[in-house]
C-alpha angles and dihedrals in degrees: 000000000000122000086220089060134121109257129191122216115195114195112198124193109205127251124275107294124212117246102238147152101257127089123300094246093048106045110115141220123296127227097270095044093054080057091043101047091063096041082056093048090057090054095058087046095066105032097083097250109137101186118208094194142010134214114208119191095223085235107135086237094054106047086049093050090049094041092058089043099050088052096066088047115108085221132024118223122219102275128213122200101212118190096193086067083074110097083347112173130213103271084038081061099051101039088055094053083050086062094059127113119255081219080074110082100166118029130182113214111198109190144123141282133289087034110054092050092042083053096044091053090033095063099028095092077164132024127187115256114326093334100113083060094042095057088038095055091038085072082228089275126213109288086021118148132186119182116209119184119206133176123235136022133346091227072062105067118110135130113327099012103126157044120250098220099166148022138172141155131180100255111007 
């Protein structure tokens, strides 16, 4: 694939976690994200984006949401569980995105909140239509997904890069 390509990035918030008393990185989904998870499978499904590779923070809730929306895509992509998404912070994020292979065109990435929505502002330097306010006001809620395309490298990826050309989440 060629380094001057459009390239998708899909960031994922994970489904609606349970409040227990376990630890943080193993609480699992509750009820309605084991509902939400597929739904937003099937979005995914049917937004065109035909990821080459995911990126799964190893959180319980994670692997769980990515496990139920694979599961509605017609084709699943290689996953990687990746331990630095967790509590990952902006420039975590980016850096890890920089790591990428340029043999990768469209990549899911499943993680947690702030740092989906900061990466998803931080790289959307455009948005179609009023996207851009409509994921902001949402809060990023939990299943939550925004697409942004970019041209280059992903070596090349940093602030603005990119349009924001979707976004969806379950009940916003």
């Amino acid at each position: 694939m060629s380094a001057d390509m459009t390239r998708r990035i899909v960031l994922f918030r994970h489904a609606k976690a349970e409040w227990s008393d376990v630890d943080d990185h193993e609480r699992p989904l509750a009820d309605r994200g084991r509902k939400d998870a597929p739904a937003a499978g099937r979005w995914l499904a049917g937004s065109g984006v035909v990821p080459d590779l995911a990126l799964c923070s190893t959180a319980a809730r994670t692997r769980e949401t990515w496990k139920l929306a694979v599961s509605e895509l017609p084709q699943r992509p290689r996953t990687v569980y990746e331990e630095r998404l967790y509590e990952a912070s902006l420039g975590e994020l980016i850096a890890l995105l920089n790591e990428v292979s340029d043999e990768v065109g469209d990549l899911v990435v499943v993680g947690h909140n702030p740092g989906m929505h900061a990466l998803a502002d931080a790289l959307s330097g455009e948005a179609d239509g009023d996207l851009l306010a409509r994921m902001n006001r949402s809060g990023y809620p939990t299943s939550a997904i925004a697409v942004i395309s970019f041209t280059g490298s992903w070596k090349s990826v940093e602030h603005g890069v990119g349009r924001l050309v979707a976004f969806w989440a379950p009940h916003a």
